[in-house]
Biopython code that builds the backbone (N, CA, C, O; Angstrom):
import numpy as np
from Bio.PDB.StructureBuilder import StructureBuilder

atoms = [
    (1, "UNK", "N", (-42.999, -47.126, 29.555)),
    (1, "UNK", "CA", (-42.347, -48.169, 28.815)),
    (1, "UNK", "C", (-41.091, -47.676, 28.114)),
    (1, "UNK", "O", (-40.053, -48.226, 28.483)),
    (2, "UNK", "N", (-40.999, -46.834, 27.265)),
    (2, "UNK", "CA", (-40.136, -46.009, 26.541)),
    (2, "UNK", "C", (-39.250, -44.839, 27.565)),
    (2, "UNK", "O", (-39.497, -44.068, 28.492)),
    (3, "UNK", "N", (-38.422, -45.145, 26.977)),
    (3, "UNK", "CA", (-37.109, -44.061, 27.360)),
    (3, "UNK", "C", (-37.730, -42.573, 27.024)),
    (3, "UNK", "O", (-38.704, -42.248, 26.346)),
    (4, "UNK", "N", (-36.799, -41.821, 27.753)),
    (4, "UNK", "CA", (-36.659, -40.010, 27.349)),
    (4, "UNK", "C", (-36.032, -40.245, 26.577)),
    (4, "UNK", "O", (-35.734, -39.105, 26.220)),
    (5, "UNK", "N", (-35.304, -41.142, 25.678)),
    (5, "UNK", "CA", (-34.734, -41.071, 24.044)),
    (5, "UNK", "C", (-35.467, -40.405, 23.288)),
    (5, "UNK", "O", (-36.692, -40.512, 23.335)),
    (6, "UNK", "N", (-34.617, -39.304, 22.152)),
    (6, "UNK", "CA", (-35.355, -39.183, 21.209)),
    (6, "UNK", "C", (-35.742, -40.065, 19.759)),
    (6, "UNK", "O", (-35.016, -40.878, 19.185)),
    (7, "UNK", "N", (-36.692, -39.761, 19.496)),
    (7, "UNK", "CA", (-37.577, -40.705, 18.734)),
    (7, "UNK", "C", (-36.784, -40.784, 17.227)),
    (7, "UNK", "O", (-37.103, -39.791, 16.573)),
    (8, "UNK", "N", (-36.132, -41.397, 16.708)),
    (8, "UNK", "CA", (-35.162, -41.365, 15.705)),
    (8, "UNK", "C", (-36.547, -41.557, 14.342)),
    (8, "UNK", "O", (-37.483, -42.251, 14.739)),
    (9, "UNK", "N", (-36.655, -41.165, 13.284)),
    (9, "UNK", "CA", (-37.170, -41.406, 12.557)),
    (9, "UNK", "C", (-36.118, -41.183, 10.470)),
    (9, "UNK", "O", (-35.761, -40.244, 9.760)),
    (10, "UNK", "N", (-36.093, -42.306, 10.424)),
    (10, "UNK", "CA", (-35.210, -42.713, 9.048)),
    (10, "UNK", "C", (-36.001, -41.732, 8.061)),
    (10, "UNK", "O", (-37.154, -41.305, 8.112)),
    (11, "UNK", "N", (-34.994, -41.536, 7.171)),
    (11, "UNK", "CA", (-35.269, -40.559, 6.254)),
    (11, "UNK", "C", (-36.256, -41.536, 4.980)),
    (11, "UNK", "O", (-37.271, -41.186, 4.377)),
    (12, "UNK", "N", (-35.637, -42.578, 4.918)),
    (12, "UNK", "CA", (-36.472, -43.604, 3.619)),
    (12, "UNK", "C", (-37.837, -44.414, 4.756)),
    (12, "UNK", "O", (-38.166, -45.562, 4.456)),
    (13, "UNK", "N", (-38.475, -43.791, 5.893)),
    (13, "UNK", "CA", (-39.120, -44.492, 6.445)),
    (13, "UNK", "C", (-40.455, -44.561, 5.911)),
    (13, "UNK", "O", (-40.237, -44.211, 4.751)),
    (14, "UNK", "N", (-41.816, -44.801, 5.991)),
    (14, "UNK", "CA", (-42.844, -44.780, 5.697)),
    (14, "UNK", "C", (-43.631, -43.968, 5.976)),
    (14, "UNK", "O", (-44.054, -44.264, 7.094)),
    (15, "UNK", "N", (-44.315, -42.686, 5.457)),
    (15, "UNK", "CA", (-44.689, -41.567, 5.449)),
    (15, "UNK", "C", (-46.799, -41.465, 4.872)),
    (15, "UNK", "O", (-47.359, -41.486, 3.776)),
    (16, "UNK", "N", (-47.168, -41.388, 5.934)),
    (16, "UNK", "CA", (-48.866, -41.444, 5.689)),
    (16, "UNK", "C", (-49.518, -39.979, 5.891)),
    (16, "UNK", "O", (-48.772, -39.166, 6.437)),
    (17, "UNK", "N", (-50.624, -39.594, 5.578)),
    (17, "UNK", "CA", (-51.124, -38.766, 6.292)),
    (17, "UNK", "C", (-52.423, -39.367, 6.773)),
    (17, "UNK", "O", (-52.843, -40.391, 6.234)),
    (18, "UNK", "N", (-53.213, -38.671, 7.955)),
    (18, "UNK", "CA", (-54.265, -38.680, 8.480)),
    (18, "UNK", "C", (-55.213, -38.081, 9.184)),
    (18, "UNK", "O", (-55.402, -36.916, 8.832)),
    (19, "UNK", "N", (-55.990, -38.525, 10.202)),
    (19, "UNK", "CA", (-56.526, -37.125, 10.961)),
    (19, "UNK", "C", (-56.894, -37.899, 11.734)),
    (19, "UNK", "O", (-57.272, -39.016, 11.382)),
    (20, "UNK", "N", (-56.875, -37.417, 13.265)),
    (20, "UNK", "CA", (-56.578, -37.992, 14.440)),
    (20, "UNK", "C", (-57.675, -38.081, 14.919)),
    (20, "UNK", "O", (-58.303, -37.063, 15.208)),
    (21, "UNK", "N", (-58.241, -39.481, 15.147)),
    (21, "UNK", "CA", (-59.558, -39.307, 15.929)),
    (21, "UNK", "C", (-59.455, -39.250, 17.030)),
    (21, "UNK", "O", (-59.970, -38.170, 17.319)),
    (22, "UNK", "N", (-59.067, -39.773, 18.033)),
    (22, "UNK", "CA", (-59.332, -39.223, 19.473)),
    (22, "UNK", "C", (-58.168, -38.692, 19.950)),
    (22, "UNK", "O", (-57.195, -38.682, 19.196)),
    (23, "UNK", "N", (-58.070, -38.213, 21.145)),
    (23, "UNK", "CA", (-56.758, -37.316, 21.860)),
    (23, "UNK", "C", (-56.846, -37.435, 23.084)),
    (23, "UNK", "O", (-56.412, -36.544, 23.815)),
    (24, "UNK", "N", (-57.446, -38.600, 23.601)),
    (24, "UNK", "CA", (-57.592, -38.400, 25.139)),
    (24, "UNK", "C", (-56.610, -38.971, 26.030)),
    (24, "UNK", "O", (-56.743, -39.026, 27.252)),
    (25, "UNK", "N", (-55.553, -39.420, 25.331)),
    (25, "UNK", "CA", (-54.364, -39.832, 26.172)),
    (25, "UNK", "C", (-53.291, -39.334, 25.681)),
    (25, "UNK", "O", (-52.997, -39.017, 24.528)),
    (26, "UNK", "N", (-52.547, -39.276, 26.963)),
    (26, "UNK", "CA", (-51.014, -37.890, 27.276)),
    (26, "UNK", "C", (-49.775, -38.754, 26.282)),
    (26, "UNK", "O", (-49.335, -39.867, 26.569)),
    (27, "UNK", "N", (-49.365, -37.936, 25.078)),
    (27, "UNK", "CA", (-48.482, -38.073, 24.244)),
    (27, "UNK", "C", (-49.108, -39.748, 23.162)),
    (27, "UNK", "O", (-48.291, -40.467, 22.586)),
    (28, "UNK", "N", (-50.777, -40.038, 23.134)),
    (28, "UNK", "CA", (-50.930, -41.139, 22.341)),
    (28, "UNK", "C", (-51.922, -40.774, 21.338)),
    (28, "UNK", "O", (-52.911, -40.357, 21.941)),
    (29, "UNK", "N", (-52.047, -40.754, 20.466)),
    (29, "UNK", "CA", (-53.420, -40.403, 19.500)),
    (29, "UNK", "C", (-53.832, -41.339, 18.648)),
    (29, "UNK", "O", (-52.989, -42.154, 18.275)),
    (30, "UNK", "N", (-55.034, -41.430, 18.207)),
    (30, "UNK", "CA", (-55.360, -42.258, 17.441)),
    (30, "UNK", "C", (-55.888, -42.179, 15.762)),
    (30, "UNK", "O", (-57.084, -42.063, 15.496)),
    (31, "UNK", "N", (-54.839, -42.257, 14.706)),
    (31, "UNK", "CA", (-54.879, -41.510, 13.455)),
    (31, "UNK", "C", (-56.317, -42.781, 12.591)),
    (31, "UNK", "O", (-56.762, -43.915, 12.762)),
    (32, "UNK", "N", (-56.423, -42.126, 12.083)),
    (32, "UNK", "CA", (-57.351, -42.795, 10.753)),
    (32, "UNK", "C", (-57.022, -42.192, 9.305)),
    (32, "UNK", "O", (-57.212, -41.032, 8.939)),
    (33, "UNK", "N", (-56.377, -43.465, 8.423)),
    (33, "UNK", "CA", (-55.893, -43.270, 7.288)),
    (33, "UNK", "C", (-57.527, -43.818, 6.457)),
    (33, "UNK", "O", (-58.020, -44.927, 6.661)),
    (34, "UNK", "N", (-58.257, -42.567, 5.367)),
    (34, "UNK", "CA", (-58.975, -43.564, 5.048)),
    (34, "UNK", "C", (-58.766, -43.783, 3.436)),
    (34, "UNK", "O", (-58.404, -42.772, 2.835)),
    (35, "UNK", "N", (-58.887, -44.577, 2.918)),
    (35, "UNK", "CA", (-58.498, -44.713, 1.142)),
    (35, "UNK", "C", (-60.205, -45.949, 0.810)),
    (35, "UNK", "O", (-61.054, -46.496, 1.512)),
    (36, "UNK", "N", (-59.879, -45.833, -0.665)),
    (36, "UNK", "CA", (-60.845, -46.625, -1.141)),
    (36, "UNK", "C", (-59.758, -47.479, -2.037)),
    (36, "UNK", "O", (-58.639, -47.240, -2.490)),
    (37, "UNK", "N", (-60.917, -48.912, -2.065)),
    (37, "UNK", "CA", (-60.097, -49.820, -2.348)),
    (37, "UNK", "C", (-61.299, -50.589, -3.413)),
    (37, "UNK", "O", (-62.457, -50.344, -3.074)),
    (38, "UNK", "N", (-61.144, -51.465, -4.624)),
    (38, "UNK", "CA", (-62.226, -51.937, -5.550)),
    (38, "UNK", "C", (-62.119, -53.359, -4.977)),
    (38, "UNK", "O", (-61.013, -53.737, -4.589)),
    (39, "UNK", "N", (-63.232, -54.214, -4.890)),
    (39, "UNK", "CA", (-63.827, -55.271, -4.578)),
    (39, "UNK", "C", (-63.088, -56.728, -5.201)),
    (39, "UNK", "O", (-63.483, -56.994, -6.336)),
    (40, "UNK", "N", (-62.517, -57.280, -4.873)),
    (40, "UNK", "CA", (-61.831, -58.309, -5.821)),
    (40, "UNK", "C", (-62.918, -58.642, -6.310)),
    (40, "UNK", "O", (-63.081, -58.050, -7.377)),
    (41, "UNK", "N", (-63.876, -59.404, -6.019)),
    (41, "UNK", "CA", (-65.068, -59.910, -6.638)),
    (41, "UNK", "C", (-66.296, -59.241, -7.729)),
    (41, "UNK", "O", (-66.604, -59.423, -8.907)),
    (42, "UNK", "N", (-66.842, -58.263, -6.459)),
    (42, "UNK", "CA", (-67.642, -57.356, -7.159)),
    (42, "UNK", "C", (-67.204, -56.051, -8.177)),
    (42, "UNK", "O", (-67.917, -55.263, -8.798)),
    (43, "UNK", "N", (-65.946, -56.152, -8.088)),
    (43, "UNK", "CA", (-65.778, -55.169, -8.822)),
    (43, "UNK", "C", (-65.740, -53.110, -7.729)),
    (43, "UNK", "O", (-64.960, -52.157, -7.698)),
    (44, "UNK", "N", (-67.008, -53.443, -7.119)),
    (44, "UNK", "CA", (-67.061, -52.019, -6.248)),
    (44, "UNK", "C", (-66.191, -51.484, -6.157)),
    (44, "UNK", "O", (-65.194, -52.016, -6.644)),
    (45, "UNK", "N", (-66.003, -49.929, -5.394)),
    (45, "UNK", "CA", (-65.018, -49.695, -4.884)),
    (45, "UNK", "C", (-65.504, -49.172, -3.835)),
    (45, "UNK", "O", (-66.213, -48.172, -3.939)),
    (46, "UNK", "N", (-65.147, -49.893, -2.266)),
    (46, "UNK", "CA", (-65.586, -49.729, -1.071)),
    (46, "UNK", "C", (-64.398, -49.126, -0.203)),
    (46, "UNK", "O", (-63.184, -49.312, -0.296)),
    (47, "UNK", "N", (-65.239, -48.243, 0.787)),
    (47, "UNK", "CA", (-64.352, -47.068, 1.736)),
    (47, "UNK", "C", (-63.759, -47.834, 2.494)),
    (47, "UNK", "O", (-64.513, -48.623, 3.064)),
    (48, "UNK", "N", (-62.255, -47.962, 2.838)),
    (48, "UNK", "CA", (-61.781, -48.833, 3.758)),
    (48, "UNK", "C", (-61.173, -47.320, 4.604)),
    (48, "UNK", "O", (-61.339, -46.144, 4.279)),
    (49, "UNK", "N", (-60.346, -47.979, 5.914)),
    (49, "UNK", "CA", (-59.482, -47.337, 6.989)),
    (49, "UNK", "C", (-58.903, -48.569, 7.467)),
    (49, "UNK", "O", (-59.108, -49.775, 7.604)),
    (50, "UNK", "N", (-57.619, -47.125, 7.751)),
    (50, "UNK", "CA", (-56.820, -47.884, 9.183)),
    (50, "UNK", "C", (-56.557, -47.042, 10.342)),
    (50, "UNK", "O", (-56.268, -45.852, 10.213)),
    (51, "UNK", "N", (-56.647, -47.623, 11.469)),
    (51, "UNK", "CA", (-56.512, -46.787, 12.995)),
    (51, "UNK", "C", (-55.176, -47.392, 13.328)),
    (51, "UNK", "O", (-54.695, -48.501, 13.559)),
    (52, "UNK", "N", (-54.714, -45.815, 13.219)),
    (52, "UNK", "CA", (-53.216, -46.777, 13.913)),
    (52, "UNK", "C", (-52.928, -46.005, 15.605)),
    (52, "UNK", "O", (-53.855, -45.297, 15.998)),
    (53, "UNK", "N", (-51.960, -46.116, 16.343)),
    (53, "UNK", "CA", (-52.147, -45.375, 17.307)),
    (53, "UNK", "C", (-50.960, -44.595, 17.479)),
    (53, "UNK", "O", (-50.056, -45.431, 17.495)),
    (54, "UNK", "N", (-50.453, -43.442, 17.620)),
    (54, "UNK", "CA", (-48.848, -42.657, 17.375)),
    (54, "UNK", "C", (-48.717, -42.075, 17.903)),
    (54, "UNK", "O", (-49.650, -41.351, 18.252)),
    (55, "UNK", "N", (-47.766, -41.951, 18.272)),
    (55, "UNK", "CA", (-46.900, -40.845, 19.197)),
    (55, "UNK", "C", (-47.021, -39.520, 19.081)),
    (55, "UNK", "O", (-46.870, -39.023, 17.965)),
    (56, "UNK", "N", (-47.249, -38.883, 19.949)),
    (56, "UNK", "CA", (-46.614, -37.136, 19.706)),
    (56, "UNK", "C", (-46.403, -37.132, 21.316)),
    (56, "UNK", "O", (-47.107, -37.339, 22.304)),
    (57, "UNK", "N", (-45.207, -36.824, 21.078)),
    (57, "UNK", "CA", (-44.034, -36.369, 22.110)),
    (57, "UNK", "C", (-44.423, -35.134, 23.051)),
    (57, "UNK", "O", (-44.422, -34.999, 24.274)),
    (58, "UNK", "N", (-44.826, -34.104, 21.760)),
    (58, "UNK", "CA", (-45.292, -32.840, 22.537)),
    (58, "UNK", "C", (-46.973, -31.944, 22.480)),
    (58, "UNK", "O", (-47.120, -30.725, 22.394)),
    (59, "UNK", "N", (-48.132, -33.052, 22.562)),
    (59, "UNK", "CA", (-49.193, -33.040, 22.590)),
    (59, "UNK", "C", (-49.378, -31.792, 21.681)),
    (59, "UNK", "O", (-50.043, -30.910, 22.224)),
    (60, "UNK", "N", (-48.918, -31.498, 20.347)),
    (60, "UNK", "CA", (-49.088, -31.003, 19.443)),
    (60, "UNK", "C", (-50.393, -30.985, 18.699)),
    (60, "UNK", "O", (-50.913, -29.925, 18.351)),
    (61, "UNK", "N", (-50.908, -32.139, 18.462)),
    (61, "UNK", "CA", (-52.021, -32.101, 17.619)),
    (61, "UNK", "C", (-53.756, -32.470, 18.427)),
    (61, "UNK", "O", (-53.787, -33.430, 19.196)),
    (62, "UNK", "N", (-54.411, -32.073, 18.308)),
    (62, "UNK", "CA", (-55.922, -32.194, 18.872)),
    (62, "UNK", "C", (-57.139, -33.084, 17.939)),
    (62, "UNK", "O", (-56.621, -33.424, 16.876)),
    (63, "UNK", "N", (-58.323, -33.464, 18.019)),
    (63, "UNK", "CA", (-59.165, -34.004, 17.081)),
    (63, "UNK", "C", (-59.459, -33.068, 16.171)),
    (63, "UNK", "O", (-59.603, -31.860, 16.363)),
    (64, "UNK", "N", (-59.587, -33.983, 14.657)),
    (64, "UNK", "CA", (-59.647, -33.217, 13.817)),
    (64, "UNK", "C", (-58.957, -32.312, 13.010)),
    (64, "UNK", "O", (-59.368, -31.503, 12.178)),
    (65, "UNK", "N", (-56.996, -32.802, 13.694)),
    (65, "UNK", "CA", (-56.208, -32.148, 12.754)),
    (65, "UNK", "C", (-55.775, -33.564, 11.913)),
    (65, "UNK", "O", (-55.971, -34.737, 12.230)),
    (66, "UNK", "N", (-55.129, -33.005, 10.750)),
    (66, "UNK", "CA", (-54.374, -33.746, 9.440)),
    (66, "UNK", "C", (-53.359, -33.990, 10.243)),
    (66, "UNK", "O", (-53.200, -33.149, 11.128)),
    (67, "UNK", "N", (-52.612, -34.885, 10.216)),
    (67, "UNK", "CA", (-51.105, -34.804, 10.498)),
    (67, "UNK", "C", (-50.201, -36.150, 9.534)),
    (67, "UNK", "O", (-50.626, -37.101, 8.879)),
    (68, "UNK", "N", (-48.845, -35.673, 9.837)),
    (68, "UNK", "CA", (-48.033, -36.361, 8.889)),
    (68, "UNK", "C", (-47.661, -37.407, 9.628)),
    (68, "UNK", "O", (-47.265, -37.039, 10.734)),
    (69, "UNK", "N", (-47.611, -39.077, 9.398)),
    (69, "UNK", "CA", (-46.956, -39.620, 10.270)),
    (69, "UNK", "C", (-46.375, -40.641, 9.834)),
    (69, "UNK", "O", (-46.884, -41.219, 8.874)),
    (70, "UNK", "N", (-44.844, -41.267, 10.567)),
    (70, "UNK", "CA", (-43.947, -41.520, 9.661)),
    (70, "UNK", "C", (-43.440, -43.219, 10.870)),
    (70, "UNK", "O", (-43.265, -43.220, 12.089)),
    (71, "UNK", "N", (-43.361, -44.241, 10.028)),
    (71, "UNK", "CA", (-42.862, -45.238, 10.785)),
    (71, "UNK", "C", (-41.660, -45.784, 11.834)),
    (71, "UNK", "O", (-40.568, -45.987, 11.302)),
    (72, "UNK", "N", (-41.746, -45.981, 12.959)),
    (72, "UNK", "CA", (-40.226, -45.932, 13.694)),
    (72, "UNK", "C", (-40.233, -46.981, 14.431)),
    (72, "UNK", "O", (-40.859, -48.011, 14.179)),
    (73, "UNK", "N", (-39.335, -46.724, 15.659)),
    (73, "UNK", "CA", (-39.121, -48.282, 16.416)),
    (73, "UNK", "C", (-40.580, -48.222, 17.446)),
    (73, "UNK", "O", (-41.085, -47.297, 18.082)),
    (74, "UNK", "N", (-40.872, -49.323, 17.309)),
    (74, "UNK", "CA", (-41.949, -49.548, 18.717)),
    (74, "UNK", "C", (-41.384, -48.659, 19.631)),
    (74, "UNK", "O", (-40.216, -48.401, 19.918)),
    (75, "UNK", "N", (-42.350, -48.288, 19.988)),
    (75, "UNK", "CA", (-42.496, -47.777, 21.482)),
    (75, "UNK", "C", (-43.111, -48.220, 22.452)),
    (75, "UNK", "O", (-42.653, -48.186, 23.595)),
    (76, "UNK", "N", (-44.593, -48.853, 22.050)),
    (76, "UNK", "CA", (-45.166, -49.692, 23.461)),
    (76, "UNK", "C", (-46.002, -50.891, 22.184)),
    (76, "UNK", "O", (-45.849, -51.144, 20.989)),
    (77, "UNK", "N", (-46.778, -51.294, 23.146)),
    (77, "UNK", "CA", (-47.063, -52.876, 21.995)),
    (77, "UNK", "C", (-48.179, -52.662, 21.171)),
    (77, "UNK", "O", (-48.598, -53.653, 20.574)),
    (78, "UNK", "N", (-49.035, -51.071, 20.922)),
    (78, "UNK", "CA", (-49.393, -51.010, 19.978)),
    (78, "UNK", "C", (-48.907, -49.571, 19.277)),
    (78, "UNK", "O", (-49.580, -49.051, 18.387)),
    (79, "UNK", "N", (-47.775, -49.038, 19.730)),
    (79, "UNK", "CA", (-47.566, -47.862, 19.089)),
    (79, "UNK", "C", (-46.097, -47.932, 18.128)),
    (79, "UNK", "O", (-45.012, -47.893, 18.710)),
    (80, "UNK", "N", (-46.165, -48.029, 16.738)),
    (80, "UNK", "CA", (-45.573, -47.837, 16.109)),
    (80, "UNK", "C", (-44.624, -46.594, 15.046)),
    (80, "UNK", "O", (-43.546, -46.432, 14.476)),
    (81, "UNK", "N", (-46.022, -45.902, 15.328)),
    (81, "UNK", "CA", (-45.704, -44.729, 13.828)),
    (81, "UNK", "C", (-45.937, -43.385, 15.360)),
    (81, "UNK", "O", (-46.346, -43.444, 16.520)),
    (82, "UNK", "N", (-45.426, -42.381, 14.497)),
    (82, "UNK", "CA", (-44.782, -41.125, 15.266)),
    (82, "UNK", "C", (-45.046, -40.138, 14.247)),
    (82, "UNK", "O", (-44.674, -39.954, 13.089)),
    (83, "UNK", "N", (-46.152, -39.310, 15.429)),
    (83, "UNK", "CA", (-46.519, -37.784, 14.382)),
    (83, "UNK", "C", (-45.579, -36.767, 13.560)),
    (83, "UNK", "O", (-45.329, -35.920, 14.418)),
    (84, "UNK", "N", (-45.110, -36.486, 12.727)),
    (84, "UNK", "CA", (-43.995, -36.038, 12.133)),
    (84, "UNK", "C", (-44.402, -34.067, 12.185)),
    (84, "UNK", "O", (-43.677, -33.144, 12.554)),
    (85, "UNK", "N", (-45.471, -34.052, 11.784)),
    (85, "UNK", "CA", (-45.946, -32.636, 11.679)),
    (85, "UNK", "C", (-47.547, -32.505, 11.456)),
    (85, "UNK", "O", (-48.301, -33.400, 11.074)),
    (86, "UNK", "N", (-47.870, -31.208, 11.781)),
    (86, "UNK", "CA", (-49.514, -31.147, 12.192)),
    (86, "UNK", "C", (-49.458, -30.547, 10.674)),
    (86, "UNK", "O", (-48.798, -29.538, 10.427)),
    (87, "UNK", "N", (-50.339, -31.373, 9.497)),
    (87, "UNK", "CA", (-50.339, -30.421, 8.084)),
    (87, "UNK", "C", (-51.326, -29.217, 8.196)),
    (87, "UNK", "O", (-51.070, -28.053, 7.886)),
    (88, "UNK", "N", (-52.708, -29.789, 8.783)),
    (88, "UNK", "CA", (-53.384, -28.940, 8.905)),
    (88, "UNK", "C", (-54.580, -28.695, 10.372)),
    (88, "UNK", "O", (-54.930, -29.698, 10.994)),
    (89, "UNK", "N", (-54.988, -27.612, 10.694)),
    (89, "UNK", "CA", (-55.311, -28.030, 12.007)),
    (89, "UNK", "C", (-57.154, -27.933, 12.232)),
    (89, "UNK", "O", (-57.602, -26.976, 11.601)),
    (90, "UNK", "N", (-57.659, -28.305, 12.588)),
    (90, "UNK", "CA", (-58.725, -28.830, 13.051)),
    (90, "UNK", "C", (-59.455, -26.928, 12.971)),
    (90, "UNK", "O", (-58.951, -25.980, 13.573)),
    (91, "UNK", "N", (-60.692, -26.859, 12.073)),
    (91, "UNK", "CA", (-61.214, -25.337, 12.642)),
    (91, "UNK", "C", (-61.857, -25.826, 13.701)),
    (91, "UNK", "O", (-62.126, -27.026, 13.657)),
    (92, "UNK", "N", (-62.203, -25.166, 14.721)),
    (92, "UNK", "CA", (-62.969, -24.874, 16.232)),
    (92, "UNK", "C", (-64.282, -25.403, 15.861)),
    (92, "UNK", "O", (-64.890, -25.089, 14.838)),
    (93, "UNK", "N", (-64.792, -26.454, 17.008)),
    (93, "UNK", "CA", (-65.988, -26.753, 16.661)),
    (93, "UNK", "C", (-66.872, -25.873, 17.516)),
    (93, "UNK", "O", (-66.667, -25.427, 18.645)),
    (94, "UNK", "N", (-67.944, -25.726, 16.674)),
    (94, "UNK", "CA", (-68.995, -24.521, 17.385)),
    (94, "UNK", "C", (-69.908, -24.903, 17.947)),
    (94, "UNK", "O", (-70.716, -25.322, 17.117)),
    (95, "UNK", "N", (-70.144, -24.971, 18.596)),
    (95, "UNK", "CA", (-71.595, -25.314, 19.533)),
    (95, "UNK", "C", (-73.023, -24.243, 19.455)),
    (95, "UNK", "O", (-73.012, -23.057, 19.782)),
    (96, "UNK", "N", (-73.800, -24.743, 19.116)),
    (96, "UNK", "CA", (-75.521, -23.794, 19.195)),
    (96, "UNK", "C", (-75.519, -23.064, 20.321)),
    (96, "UNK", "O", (-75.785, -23.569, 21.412)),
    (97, "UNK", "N", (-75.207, -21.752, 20.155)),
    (97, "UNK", "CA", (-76.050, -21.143, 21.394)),
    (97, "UNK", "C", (-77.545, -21.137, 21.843)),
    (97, "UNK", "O", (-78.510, -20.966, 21.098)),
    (98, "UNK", "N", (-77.566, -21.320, 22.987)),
    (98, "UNK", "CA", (-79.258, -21.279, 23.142)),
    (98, "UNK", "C", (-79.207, -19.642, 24.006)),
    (98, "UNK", "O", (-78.221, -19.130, 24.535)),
    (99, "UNK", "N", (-80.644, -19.076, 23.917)),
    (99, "UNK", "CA", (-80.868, -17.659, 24.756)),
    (99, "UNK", "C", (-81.259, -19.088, 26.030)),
    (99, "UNK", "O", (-81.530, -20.285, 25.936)),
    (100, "UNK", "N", (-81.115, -18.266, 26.959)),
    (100, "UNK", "CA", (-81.038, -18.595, 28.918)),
    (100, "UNK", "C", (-83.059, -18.352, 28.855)),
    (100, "UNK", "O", (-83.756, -19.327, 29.137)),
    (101, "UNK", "N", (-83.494, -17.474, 28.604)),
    (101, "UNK", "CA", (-84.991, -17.487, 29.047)),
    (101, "UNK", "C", (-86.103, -18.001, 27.788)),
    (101, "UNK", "O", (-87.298, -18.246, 27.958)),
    (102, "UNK", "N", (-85.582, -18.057, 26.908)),
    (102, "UNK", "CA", (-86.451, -18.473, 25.299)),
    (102, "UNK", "C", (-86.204, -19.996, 25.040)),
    (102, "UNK", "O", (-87.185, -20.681, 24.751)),
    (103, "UNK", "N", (-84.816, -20.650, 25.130)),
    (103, "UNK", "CA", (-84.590, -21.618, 24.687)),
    (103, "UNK", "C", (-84.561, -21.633, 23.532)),
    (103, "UNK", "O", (-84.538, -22.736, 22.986)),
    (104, "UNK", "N", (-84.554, -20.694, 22.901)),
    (104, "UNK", "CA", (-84.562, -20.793, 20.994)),
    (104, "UNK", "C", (-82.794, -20.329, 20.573)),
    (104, "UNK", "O", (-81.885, -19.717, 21.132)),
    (105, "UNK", "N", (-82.956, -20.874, 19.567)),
    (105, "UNK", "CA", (-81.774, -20.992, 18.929)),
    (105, "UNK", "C", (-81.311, -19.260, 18.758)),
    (105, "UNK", "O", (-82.259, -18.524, 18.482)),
    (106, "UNK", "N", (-79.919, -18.577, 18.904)),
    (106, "UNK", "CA", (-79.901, -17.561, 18.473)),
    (106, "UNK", "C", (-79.590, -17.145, 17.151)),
    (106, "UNK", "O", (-79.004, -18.108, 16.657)),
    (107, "UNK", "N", (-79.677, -16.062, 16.151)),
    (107, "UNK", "CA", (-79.140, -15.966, 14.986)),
    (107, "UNK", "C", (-77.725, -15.055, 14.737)),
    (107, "UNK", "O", (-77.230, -14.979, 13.613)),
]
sb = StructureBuilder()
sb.init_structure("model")
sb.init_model(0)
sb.init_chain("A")
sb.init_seg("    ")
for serial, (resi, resn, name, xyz) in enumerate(atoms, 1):
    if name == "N":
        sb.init_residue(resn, " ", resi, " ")
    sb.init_atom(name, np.array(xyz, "f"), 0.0, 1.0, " ", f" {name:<3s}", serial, name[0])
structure = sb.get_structure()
């Protein structure tokens, strides 16, 4: 849909952070901003989010990193905002080893 243009992003533009839940498509990710917000009614204060979906140009960031992301021109009809920088990056998720003949967990 989008040009090899580069991605212009305004200096007074709109600036979020988040952490990217999925990564399974080439240059698209899917951020989750989450904040809490108080109940007009009840008073509460209940966990809200937003999923937005953003650009990275150069498959920079993976699940589970922070990243900075900043508002620009559409690019396709749900991608608006564009990863600016990875703040922080995802530690390695570890998986249980099992032993091959015990099946028990190792220590």
């Amino acid at each position: 849909m989008s040009t090899n243009a580069e991605i212009v992003v305004g200096e007074n533009a709109q600036r979020r952070v988040g952490v990217v839940e999925t990564a399974s498509r080439e240059k698209t990710r899917k951020v989750t901003i989450q904040y809490v917000a108080k109940h007009p009614k009840y008073g509460k204060y209940v966990r809200k989010r937003t999923v937005l979906h953003v650009h990275d140009a150069t498959n920079a960031s993976g699940v589970g990193d922070r990243v900075e992301i900043a508002e620009c021109r559409p690019i396709s009809r749900t991608k608006r905002w564009t990863i600016v920088r990875v703040v922080e990056k995802a530690a390695g998720r570890i998986d249980p080893v099992f032993e091959t003949d015990t099946g028990k967990r190792r220590k």
